[in-house]
C-alpha positions as CSV (number, residue, x, y, z in Angstrom):
1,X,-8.0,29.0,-8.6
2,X,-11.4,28.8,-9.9
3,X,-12.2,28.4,-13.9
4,X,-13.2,31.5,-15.8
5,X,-16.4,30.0,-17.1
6,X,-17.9,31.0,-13.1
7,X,-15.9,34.2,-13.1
8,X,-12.7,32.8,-11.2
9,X,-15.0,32.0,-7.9
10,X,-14.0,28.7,-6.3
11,X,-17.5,27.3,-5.3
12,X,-16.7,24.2,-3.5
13,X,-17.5,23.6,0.4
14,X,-19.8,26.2,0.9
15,X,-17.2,28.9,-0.8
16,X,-20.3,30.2,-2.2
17,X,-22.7,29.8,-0.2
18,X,-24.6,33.2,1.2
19,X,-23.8,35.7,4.4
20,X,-25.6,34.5,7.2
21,X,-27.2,31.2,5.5
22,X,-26.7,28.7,8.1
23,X,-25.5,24.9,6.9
24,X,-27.6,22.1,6.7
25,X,-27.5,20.5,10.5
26,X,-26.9,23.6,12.6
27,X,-28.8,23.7,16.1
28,X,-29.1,27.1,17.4
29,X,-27.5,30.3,17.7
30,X,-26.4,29.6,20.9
31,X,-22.5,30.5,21.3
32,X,-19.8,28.1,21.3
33,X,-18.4,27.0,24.5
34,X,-21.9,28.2,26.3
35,X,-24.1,26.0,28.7
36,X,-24.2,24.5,32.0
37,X,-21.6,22.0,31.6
38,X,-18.9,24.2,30.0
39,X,-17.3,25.6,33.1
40,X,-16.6,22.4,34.2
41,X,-15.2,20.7,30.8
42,X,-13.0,24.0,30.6
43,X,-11.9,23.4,34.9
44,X,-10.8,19.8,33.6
45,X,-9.4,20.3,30.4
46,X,-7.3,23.3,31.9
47,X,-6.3,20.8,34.7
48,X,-5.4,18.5,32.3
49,X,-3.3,20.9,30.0
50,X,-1.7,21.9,33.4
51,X,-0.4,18.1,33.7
52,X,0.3,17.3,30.2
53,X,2.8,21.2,30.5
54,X,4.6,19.6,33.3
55,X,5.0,16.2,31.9
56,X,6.4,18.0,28.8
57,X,8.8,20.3,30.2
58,X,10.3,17.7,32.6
59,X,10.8,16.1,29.6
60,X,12.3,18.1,27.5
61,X,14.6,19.0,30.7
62,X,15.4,15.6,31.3
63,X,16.5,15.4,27.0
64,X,18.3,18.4,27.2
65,X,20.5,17.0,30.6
66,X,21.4,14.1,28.1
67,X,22.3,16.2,25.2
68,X,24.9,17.6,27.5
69,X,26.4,15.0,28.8
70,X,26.6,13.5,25.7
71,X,28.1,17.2,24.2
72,X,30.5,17.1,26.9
73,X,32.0,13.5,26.5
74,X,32.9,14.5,22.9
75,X,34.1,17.8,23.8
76,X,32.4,20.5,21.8
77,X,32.5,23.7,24.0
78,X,30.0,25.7,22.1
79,X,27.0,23.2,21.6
80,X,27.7,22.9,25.7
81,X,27.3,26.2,26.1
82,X,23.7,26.6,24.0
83,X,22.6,23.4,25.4
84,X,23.1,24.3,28.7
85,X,21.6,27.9,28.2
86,X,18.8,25.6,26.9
87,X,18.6,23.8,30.1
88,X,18.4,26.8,32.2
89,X,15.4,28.1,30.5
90,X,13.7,24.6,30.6
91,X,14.3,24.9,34.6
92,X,13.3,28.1,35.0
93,X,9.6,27.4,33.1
94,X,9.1,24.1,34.8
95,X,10.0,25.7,38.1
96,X,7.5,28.6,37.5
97,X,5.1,26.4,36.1
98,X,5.5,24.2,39.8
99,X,5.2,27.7,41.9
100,X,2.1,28.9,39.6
101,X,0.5,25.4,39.9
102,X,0.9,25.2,43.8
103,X,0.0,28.7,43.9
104,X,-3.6,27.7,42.6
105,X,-3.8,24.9,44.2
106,X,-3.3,22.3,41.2
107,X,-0.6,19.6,41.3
């Protein structure tokens, strides 16, 4: 909340700064994410997002296989049963995550 001595306006960080001023440093009015070199950080960084979504759901499979086991050895039927619902999903998105990434030629 601002004070009422400024009529209730909060103007810190640029809060009231004017439509369409642009802030000290600015280049251009060039877009973000335009220029020669963007299609490739964009090819790598989806590769790379690609690797880290594998890495992360084998993961969290591999977690969810021990949370199982472990659910099993002290015999609690129902946390088995989510868990395991759990791990079917987690196999089923890293198994069409594998088919969509072979499909386009990613590994």
């Amino acid at each position: 909340m601002g004070n009422s001595a400024n009529g209730g306006l909060d103007r810190r960080a640029g809060h009231g700064a004017k439509p369409g001023a642009k802030s000290p440093g600015a280049k251009s009015d060039a877009k973000p994410g335009s220029g020669p070199d963007h299609a490739a950080r964009r090819q790598a960084g989806a590769a790379a997002d690609a690797s880290k979504k594998s890495e992360v759901l084998s993961y969290v499979h591999d977690m969810l296989a021990e949370l199982r086991r472990l659910s099993v050895s002290v015999d609690e039927p129902m946390t088995t049963y989510l868990i395991e619902m759990a791990l079917i999903e987690a196999d089923t998105a890293l198994n069409l995550h594998r088919t969509e990434m072979s499909a386009s030629g990613r590994k």
